[in-house]
Every structure is written in C-alpha cells, then in structure tokens.
DOTIVEX-275480 format. One record per residue: x, y, z of N, C-alpha, C in turn; residue in one letter. Coordinates in pm, whole numbers, plus 50000, padded with zeros to 5 digits. Layout:
// DOTIVEX-275480
[[X; Y; Z]; [X; Y; Z]; [X; Y; Z]; a] ...
END
This chain:
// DOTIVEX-275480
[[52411; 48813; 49238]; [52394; 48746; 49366]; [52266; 48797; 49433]; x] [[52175; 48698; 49480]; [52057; 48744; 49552]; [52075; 48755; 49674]; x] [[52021; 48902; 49746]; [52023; 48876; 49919]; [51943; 48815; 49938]; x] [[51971; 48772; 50043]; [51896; 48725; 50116]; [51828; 48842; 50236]; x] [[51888; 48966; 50269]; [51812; 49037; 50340]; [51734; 49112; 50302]; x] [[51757; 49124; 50108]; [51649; 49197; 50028]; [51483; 49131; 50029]; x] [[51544; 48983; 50011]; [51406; 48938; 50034]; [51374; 48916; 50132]; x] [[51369; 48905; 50220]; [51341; 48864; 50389]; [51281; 49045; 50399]; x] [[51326; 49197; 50381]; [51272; 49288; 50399]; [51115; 49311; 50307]; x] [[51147; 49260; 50147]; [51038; 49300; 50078]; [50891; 49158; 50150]; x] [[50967; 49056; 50153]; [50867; 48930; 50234]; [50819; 48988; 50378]; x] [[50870; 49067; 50452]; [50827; 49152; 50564]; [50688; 49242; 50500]; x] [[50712; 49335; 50401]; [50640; 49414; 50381]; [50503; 49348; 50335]; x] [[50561; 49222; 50207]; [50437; 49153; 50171]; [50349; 49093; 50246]; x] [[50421; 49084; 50341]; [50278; 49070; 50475]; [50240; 49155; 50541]; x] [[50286; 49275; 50538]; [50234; 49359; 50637]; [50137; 49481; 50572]; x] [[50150; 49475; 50439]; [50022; 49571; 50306]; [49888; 49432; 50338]; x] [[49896; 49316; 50283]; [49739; 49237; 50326]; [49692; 49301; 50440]; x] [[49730; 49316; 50567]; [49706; 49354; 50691]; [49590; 49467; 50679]; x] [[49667; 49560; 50595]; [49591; 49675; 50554]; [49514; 49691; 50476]; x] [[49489; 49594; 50384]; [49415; 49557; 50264]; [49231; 49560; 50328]; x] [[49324; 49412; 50390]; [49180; 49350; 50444]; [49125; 49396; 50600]; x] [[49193; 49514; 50614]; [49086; 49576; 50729]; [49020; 49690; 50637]; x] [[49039; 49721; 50547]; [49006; 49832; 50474]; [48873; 49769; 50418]; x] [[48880; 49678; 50313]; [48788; 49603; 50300]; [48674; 49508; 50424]; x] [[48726; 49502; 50537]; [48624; 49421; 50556]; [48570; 49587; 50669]; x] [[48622; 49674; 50711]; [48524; 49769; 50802]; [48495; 49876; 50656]; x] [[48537; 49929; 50579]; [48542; 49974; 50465]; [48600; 50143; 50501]; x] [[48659; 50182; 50607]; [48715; 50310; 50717]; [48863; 50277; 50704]; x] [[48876; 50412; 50604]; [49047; 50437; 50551]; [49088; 50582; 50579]; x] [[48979; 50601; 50693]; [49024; 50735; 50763]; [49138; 50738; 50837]; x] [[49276; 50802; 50854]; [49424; 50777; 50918]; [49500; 50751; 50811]; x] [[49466; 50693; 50657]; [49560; 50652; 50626]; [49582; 50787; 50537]; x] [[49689; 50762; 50491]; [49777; 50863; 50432]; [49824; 50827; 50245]; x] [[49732; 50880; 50184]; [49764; 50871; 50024]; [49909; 50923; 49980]; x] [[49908; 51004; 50072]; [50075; 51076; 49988]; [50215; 50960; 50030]; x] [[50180; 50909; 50147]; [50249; 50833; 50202]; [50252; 50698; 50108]; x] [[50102; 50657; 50084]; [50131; 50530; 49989]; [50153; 50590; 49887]; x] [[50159; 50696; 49807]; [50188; 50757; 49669]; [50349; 50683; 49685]; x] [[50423; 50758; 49803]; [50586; 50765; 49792]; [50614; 50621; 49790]; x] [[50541; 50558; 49849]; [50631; 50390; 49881]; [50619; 50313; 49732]; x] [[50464; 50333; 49678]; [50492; 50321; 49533]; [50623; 50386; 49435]; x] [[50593; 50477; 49439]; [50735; 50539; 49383]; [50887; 50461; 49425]; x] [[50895; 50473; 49548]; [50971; 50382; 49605]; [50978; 50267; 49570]; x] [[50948; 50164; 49567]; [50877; 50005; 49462]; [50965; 50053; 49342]; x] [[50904; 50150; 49269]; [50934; 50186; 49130]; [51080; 50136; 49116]; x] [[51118; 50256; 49185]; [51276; 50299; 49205]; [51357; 50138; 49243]; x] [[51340; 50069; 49298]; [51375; 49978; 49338]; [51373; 49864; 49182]; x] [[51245; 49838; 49161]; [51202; 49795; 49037]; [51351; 49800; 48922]; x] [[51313; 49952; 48900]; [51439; 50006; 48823]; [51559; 49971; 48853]; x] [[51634; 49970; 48944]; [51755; 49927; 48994]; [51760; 49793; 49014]; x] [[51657; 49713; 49017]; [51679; 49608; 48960]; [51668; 49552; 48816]; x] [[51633; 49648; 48743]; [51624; 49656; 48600]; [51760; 49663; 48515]; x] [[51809; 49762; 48589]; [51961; 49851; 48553]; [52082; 49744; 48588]; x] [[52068; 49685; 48700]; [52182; 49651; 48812]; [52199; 49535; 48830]; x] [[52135; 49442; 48845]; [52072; 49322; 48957]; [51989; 49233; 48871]; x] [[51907; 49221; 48788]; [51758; 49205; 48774]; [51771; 49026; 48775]; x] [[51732; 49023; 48887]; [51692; 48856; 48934]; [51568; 48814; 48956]; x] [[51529; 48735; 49035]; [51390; 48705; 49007]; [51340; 48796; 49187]; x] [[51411; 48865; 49277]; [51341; 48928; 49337]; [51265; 49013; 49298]; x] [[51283; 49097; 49190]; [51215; 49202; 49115]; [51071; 49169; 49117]; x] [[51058; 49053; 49155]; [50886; 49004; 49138]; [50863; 49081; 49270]; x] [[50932; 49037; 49367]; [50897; 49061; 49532]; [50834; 49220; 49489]; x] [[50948; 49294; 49428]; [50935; 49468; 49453]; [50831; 49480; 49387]; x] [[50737; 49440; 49260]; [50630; 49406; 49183]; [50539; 49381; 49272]; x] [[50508; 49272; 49336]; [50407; 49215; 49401]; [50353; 49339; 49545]; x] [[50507; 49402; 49604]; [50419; 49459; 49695]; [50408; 49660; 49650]; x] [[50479; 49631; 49520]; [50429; 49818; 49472]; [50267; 49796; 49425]; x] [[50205; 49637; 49395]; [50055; 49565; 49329]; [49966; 49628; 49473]; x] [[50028; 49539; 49596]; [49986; 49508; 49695]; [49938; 49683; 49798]; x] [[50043; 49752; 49756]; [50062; 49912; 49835]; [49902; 50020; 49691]; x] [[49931; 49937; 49592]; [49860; 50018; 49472]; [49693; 49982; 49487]; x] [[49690; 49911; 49520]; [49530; 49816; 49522]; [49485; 49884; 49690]; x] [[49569; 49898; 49778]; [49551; 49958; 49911]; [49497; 50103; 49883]; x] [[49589; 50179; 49781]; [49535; 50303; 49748]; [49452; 50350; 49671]; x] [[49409; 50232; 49591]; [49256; 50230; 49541]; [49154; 50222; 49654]; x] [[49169; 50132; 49700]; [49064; 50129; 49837]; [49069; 50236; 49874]; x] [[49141; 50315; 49961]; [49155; 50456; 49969]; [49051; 50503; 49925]; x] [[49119; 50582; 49738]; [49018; 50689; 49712]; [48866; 50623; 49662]; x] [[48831; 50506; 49639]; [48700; 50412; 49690]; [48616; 50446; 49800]; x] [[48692; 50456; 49929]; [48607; 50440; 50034]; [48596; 50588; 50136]; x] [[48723; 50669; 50069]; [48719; 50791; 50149]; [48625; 50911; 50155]; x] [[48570; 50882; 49989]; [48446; 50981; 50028]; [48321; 50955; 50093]; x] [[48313; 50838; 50116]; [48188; 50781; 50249]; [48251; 50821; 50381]; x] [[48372; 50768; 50393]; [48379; 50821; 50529]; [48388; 50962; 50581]; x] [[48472; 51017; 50489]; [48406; 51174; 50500]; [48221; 51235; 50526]; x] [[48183; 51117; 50439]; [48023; 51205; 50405]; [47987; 51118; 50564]; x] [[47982; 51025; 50589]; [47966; 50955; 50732]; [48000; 51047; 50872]; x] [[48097; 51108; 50861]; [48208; 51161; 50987]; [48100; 51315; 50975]; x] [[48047; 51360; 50843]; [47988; 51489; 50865]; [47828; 51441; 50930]; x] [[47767; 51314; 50847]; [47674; 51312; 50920]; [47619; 51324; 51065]; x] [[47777; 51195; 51120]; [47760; 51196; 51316]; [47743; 51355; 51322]; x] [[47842; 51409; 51293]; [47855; 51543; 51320]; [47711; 51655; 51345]; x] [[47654; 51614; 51226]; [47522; 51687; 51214]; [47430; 51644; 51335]; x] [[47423; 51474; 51339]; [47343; 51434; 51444]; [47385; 51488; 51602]; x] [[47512; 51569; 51635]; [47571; 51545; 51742]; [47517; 51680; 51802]; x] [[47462; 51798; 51719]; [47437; 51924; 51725]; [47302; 51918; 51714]; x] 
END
C-alpha cells in the first residue's frame, strides 16, 4: 500500500533541495551550508531506499532516489565552490587590514 503522506513528505523535500541547488549555482556562495548535515540526509535517503527495498518497494522508491540525486548534486556544489569562498572571505579580510 502506498502513502500517501510518504509522498506528499519526500514531494515537500523535492522542492525544497532545487531551492538550494539553484542559489548555489546562480551566486556560487555555499558558505552556512553544512556537508556533514547533507552527508546524513543522504545516508538517510539510503536507509529509506533500503526499506523500501526490504519492505515496501513501490514505485515511491523513485521519490527517495530523486531527492538522495537532488541532496548529492547540492553537495557537489559544495565541495566545488567552497574553496573560493574561503580563498574570497580571506581576501576581504586582507583588504580590511
């Protein structure tokens, strides 16, 4: 049996990772965000994945797929863009002294 509140939560999330996607990409400043944090929610995805592997496996399993894609491609951007903003944040710095 499919919920309906399983998908209505993972359809929540799948809109709310683009959000983050495409501010990352369009200012290219992923300073605040938190890698360990998207590490776990991937993992999390996983786990879910799995238990729908084991338990369940209906066609939501795409949903938990699409946004562990959606959280994974976010954390590429990440380690992509974080060493500019680091080397950026030291420059102001230098200029500020």
């Amino acid at each position: 049996m499919i919920s309906i509140f399983e998908i209505l939560m993972l359809a929540c999330f799948a809109c709310s990772w683009p959000v983050s996607i495409v501010k990352a990409l369009r200012t290219k400043i992923v300073i605040g965000k938190s890698p360990i944090f998207m590490i776990l929610i991937i993992i999390g995805y996983v786990f879910g994945i799995i238990h729908k592997l084991l338990n369940n496996c209906d066609v939501v399993i795409w949903l938990w797929a699409f946004n562990g894609l959606l959280v994974s491609f976010d954390l590429i951007l990440y380690f992509c863009y974080i060493g500019k903003n680091k080397r950026d944040m030291a420059n102001n710095n230098n200029k500020k002294e």
